[in-house]
N, C-alpha and C positions, 0 to 999 in steps of 0.2 A: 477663362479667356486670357491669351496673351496681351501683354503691356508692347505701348509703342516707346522703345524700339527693342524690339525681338533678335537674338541673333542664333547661330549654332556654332561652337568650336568644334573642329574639328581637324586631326594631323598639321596647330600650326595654322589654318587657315581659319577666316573667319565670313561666314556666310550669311546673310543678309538681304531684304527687300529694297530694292530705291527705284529710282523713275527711268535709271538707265537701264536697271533688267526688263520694268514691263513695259519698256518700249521696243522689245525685242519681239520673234516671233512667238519662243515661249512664254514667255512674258502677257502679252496679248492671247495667248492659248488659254494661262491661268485666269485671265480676270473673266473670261468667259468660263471656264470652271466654276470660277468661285458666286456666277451670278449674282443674286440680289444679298449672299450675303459677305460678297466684298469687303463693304468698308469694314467689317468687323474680322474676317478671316484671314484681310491681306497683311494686315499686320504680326501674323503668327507664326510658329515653327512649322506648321501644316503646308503654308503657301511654299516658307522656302523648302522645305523638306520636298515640296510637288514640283516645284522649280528647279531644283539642283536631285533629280532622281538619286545620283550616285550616292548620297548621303541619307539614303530615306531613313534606315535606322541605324543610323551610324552619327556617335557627336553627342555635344553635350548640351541642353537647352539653357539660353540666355535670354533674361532680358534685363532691364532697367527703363525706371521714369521719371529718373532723378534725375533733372538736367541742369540742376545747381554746381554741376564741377564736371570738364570733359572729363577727368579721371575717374568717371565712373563707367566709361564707356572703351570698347578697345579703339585703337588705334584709327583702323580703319573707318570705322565709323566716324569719331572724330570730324575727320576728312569730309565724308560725304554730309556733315550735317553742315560743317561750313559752306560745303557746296549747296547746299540747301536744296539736295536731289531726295526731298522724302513727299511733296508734295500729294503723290498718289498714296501715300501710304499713312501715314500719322502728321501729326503735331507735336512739337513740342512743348515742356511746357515754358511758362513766361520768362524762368532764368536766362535765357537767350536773350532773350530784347533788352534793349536800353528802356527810358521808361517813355520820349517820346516816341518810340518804336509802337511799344506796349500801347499807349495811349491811341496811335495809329490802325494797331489791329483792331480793337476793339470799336474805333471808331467805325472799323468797315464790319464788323462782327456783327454791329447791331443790328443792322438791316440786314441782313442776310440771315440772321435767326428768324427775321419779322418776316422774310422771304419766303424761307422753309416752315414757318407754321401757318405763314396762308396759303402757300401751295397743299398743305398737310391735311389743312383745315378744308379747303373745296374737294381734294380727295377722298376724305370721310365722309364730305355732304354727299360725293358722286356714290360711294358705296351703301349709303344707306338709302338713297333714290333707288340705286338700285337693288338693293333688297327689299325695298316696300315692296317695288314692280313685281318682285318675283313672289315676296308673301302674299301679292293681290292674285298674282295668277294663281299661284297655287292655292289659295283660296276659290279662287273661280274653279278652277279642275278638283279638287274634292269635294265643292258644292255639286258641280255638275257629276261626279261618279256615287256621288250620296244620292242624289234623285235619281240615276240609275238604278242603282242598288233600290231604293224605296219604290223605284216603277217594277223591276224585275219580282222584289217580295211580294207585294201588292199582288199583280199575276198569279204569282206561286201561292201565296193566299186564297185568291178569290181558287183559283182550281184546287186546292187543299177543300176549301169550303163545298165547293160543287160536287165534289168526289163522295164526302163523307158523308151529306144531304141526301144525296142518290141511293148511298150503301143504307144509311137509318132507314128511307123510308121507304125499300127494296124490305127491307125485314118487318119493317112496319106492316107490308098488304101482308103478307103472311101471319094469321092470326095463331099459329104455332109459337111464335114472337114474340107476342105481346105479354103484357102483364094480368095477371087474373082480372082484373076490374076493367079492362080493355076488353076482353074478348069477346 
């Protein structure tokens, strides 16, 4: 899995995801590509590689998540992270913020974790309601194709049984048949 922030060198230029590409048509193309697994994918050499076709295998893969010194990052980027255009795509980590900055996210971080694990948490209730439902139906329909099944053999039984009844004692009035002590 790629680190946020992902980039690709390539002739001199340097190619990258920010909130100004997918706010474009392509842009809005990929995050529909990339469906539910977005937030992990759009940070990668995948998105931009699917986003700037001209380079699909062409360039060199970059990344960095060291955000303790912008000289670990090129230029450009630099730029866009001051512009603080990566919103739809990563975070960075804490060396950015001041510490009441730091203090600030966090303060809003918390609830919003408390957020996502009770939205997370009623979602897992909702999947497992309904999976009961559906391991009671499908309990209900293999009960019901089971006594099928046990009515259909039962029939094929009882006329297995009548068949063979008939044939024994079809041989039986015939005293050719029988056992010496019979006849």
């Amino acid at each position: 899995m790629c680190e946020f922030i992902s980039w690709i060198e390539y002739k001199d230029n340097i190619y990258f995801m920010d909130d100004t590409k997918l706010n474009t048509k392509e842009g809005r193309e990929l995050i529909k590509y990339l469906g539910n697994q977005y937030a992990d994918d759009i940070k990668g050499h995948g998105a931009i590689r699917h986003y700037y076709p001209e380079i699909k295998d062409k360039g060199v893969n970059k990344e960095c998540a060291d955000f303790s010194s912008p000289n670990n990052f090129p230029p450009e980027i630099v730029e866009a992270i001051k512009r603080g255009i990566f919103a739809k795509v990563g975070k960075p980590g804490s060396y950015i913020l001041t510490g009441p900055a730091l203090a600030e996210y966090e303060r809003i971080q918390g609830p919003a974790l408390a957020e996502y694990e009770r939205i997370k948490g009623q979602a897992w209730a909702e999947y497992k309601r309904i999976k009961g439902q559906a391991s009671a139906e499908y309990g209900r329909i293999t009960r019901q194709a089971l006594a099928e099944y046990d009515r259909i053999k039962g029939q094929a039984l009882a006329e297995y049984g009548r068949i063979t009844r008939q044939a024994c004692w079809k041989l039986v009035r015939n005293p050719v048949n029988r056992a010496e002590a019979w006849k």
